[in-house]
C-alpha positions as CSV (number, residue, x, y, z in Angstrom):
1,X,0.0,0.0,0.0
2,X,1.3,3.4,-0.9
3,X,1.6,6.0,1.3
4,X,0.3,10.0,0.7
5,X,0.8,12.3,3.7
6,X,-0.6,15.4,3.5
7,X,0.5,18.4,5.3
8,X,-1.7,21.0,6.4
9,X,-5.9,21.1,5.9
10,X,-6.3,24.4,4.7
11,X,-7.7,25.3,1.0
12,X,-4.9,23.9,-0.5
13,X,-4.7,20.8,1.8
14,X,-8.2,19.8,1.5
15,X,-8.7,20.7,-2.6
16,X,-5.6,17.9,-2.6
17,X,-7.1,15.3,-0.6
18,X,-10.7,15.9,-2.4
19,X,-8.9,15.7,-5.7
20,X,-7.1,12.7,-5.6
21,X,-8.8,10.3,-2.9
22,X,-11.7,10.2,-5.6
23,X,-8.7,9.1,-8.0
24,X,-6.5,7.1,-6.2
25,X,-8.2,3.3,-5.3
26,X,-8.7,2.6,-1.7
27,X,-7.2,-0.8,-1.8
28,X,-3.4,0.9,-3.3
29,X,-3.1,3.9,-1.1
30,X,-3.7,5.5,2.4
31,X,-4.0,9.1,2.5
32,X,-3.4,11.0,6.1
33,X,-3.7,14.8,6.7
34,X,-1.9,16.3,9.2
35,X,-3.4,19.9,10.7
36,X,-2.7,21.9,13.8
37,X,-7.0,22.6,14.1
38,X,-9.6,21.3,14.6
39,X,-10.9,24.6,12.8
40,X,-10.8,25.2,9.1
41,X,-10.3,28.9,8.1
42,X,-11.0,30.0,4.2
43,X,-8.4,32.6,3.7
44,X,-10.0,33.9,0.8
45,X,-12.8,34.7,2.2
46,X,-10.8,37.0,5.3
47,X,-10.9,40.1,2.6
48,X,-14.5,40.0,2.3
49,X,-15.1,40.7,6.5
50,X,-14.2,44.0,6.9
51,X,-16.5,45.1,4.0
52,X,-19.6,42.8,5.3
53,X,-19.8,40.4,2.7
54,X,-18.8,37.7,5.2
55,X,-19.5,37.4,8.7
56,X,-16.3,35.7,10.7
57,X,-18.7,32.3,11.5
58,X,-18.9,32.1,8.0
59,X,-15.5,31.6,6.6
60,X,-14.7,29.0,10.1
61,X,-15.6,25.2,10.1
62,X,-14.7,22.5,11.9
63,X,-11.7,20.7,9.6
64,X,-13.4,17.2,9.6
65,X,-16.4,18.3,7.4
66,X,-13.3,19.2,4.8
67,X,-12.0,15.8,4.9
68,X,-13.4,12.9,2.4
69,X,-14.3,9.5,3.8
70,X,-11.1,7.7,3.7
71,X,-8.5,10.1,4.6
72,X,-7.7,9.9,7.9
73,X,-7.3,13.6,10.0
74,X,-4.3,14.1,12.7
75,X,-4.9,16.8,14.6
76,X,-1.0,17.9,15.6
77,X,1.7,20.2,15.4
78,X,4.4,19.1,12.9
79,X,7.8,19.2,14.1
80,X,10.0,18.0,11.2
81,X,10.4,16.3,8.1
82,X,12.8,13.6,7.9
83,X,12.9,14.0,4.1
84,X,15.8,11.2,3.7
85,X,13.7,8.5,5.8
86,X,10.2,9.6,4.2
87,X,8.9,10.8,7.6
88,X,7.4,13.3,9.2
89,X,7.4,13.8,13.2
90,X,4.8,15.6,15.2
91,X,5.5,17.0,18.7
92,X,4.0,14.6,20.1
93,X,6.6,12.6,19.0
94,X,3.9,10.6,16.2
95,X,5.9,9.5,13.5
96,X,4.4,9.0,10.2
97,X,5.8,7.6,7.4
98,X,4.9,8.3,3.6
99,X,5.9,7.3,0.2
100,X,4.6,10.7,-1.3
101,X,4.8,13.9,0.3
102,X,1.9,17.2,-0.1
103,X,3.4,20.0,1.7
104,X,0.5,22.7,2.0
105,X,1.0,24.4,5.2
106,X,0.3,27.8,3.7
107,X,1.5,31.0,4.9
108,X,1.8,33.2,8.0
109,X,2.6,37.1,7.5
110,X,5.6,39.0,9.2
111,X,4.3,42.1,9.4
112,X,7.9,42.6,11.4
113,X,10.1,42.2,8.0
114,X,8.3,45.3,6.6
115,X,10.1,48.7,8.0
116,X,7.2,50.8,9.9
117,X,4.7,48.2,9.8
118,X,4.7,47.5,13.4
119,X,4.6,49.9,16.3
120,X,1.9,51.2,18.6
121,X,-0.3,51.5,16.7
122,X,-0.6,47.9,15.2
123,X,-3.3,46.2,16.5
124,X,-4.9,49.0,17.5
125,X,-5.6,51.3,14.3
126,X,-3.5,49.5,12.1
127,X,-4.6,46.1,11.0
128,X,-4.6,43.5,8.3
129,X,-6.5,40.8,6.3
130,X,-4.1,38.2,6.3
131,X,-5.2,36.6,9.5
132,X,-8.4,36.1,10.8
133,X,-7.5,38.0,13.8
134,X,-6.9,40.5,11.8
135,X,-9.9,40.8,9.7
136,X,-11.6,40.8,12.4
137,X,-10.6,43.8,14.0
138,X,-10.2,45.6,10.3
C-alpha cells in the first residue's frame, strides 16, 4: 500500500485530498492529513469581512467536514520532516511515514520584516486581512 501524507488542511490541503482520494483506489493507497486545528479557516474569504460580505462564523468550520471518507485527519503540530527517511514527526513525538509527500502548510505574514509596519499603533488602528485575527478587527 502506498503511502500520501498530506501536510496541512487548509484550501490547498483539502482541494488535494478531495482531488485525488476520488482518483487514487482505496485498496493501493492511504492518505493521512496532518493539521494543527480542529478549525478550518477560508483565507479567501478574510478580505471579504471588513466590507460585510462575510461574517467571521462564515469563513470557520470544523476541519473534519473538509476531509473525504477515507482520509484519515491528525490533529498535531508538525515538528520535522525527515525527508531522507520519508517521515514526518509531530511534537508529540507521532511518527508518520509516507511514500509521497503534499506539503501545503500555507503562509503566516511577518508584518515585522516590513520597516514601519509594526509599532503602537498595530493592532490597534493599524490592521490587516491576512489573519483572521486581523480581519476581524479591520
Amino acid at each position: 500500500m502506498r503511502r500520501l501524507l498530506v501536510l496541512g488542511a487548509g484550501t490547498a490541503g483539502t482541494m488535494a485530498i478531495n482531488t485525488l482520494r476520488p482518483r487514487l483506489p482505496r485498496d493501493e493507497w492511504s492518505i493521512t492529513v496532518v493539521d494543527s486545528s480542529e478549525t478550518h479557516y477560508y483565507q479567501p474569504g478574510y478580505l471579504f469581512i471588513p466590507f460585510g460580505i462575510y461574517r467571521p462564523d462564515e469563513v470557520a468550520r470544523p476541519s473534519r467536514r473538509f476531509v473525504p471518507a477515507g482520509v484519515d485527519l491528525v490533529l498535531g503540530e508538525i515538528d520535522r520532516i525527515v525527508a531522507d527517511e520519508n517521515r514526518v514527526l509531530l511534537a508529540d513525538g507521532t511518527d508518520l511515514p509516507y511514500d509521497y509527500l503534499i506539503i501545503a502548510t500555507g503562509t503566516s505574514p511577518r508584518p515585522a520584516e516590513t520597516p514601519g509596519m509594526l509599532g503602537p499603533e498595530w493592532g490597534r488602528s493599524i490592521h490587516e486581512f491576512y489573519t483572521y485575527s486581523g480581519a476581524v478587527a479591520l
